[in-house]
C-alpha positions, 0 to 999 in steps of 0.5 A: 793489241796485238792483232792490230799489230800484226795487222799494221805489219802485214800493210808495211810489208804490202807497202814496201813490196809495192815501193819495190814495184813502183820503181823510184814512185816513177808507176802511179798504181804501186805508188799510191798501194805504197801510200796507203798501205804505209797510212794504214800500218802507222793508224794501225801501229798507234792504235796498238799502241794505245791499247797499252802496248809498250813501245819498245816491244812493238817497235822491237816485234814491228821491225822484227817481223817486218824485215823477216817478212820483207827477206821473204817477199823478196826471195819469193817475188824478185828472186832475192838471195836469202842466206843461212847469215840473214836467217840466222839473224832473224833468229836473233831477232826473235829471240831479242824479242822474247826476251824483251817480252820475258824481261818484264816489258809491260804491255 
């Protein structure tokens, strides 16, 4: 389940680097990437779902990991500022997940 996960996370990512590139849905390629890639990483995002995954741990982790990820593509592929304040605060993120995983959230 969570490969899956990571799986639906890595097509969210890829979708909203591409909505970035579709410039308002206005170019046909990044649109339909877009698209597709947002498809896939809800099927995905059920599928660990219903492998027994708690919900608000794999949203928390989806979001998490997601937002971190995006910060990154950003700073590496647009030229987007990523400060010590936006690290830090993925930090805490992590660390609200860990502590959602080690507060007894079934999964």
């Amino acid at each position: 389940m969570y490969l899956l996960l990571g799986a639906a996370i890595l097509f969210e990512v890829t979708g909203t680097v591409a909505l970035k590139l579709s410039e308002g849905m206005s170019r046909l390629v990044p649109t339909v990437v877009v698209l597709v890639c947002y498809g896939v990483a809800f099927f995905l995002f059920s599928l660990s779902l219903n492998q027994g995954m708690a919900v608000g741990t794999a949203y928390a982790i989806w979001s998490g990991v997601g937002v971190g990820l995006v910060a990154v593509a950003g700073y590496l592929f647009f030229r987007e500022t990523l400060t010590w304040l936006q690290l830090a605060g993925f930090a805490l993120v992590v660390l609200g997940v860990t502590a959602l995983q080690l507060g007894g959230a079934r999964t």
